[in-house]
C-alpha positions in Angstrom: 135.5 71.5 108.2 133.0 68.5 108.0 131.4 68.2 104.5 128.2 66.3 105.9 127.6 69.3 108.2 128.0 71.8 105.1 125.5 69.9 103.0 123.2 68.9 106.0 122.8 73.3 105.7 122.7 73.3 102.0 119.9 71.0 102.3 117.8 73.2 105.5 118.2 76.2 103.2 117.0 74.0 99.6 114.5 72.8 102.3 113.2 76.3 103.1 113.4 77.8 99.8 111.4 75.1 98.8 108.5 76.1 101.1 108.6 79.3 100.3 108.1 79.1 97.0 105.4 76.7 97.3 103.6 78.5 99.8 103.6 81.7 97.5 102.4 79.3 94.7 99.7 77.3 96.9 98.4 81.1 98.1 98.1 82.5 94.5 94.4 83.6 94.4 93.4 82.6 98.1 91.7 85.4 100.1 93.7 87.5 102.3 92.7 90.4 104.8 95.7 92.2 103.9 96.0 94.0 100.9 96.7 91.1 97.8 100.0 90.6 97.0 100.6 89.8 93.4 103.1 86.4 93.0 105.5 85.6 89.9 105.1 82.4 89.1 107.5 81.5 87.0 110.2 83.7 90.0 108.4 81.1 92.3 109.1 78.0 89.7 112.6 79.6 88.9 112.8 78.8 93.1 111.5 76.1 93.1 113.7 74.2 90.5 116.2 76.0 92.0 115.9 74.1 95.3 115.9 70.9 93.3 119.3 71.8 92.0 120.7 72.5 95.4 118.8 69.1 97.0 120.3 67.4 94.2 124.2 68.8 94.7 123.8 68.2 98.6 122.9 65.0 98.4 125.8 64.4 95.6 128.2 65.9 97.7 126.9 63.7 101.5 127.3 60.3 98.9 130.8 61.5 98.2 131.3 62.2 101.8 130.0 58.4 102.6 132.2 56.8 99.9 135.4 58.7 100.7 134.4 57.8 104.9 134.5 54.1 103.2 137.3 54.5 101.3 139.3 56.0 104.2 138.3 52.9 106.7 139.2 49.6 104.3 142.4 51.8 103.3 142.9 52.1 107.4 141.5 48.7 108.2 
């Protein structure tokens, strides 16, 4: 189990959450052929502080990753 790999993913899915909710916010009232779809904003602001959250914990968590690598090479060295 590598922890960098694990939050290198958490932080592709924060990454696309992200950008979905701020394309459904950036389209709110743009013309569409289709039929218009009606957004929530504060579901899409809920997302998008959401994906704040999780870039905040994956980059916590690849720090501590980087500190204990350290750790583990001057105890080693």
């Amino acid at each position: 189990m590598d922890v960098s790999a694990i939050a290198l993913q958490g932080l592709e899915q924060a990454n696309t959450q992200l950008e979905a909710a701020a394309s459904a916010i950036a389209n709110v009232g743009a013309p569409s052929a289709g039929p218009v779809d009606i957004v929530d904003l504060s579901a899409e602001m809920v997302a998008l502080m959401s994906a704040q959250t999780l870039f905040g914990a994956n980059l916590a968590t690849l720090k501590t990753a980087d500190q204990m690598q350290k750790t583990l090479l001057d105890v080693t060295a």
